[in-house]
C-alpha angles and dihedrals in degrees: 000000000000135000123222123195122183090329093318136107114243105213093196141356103281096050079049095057086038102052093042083049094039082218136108110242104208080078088066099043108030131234123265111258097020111148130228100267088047085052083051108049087040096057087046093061098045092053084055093055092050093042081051107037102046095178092056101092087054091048088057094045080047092056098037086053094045090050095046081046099052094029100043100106084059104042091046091044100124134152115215121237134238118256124247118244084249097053092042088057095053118093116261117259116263099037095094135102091260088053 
């Protein structure tokens, strides 16, 4: 399946978030072994583009909702667990007085 941003062809995940945000992310995250000044600088310029780019907090609600979306059998894919002798003893839940 491909993935097509803004005309071009996300190759993983990240380009993906990236080209729907039409930001790097590692602006957002950080990068490992960035000092304190570079934390600095980077979160300033984050706050500008926000301050600039108003829209932006909804189109990254709007990306998060369409990856769940697309992603969701796999990211709901569990397997339940057995119970333990000790849970399978216990009353089920609703037969009580207060049910």
């Amino acid at each position: 399946m491909k993935n097509i941003v803004a005309g071009h062809v996300a190759v993983s995940a990240d380009e993906f978030v990236e080209l729907a945000l039409g930001t790097p992310l590692d602006l957002w995250l950080g990068v490992e072994g960035e000092s304190e000044m570079e934390r600095a600088a980077r979160r300033d310029a984050a706050r500008d583009i926000l301050a600039e780019e108003p829209g932006l907090v909804d189109r990254v609600g709007q990306v998060a909702a369409e990856a769940i979306e697309a992603f969701a059998p796999d990211l709901f894919n569990v397997t339940p667990l057995p119970l333990s002798r000790a849970a399978a003893r216990r009353r089920p839940l609703g037969k009580g007085a207060a049910a």
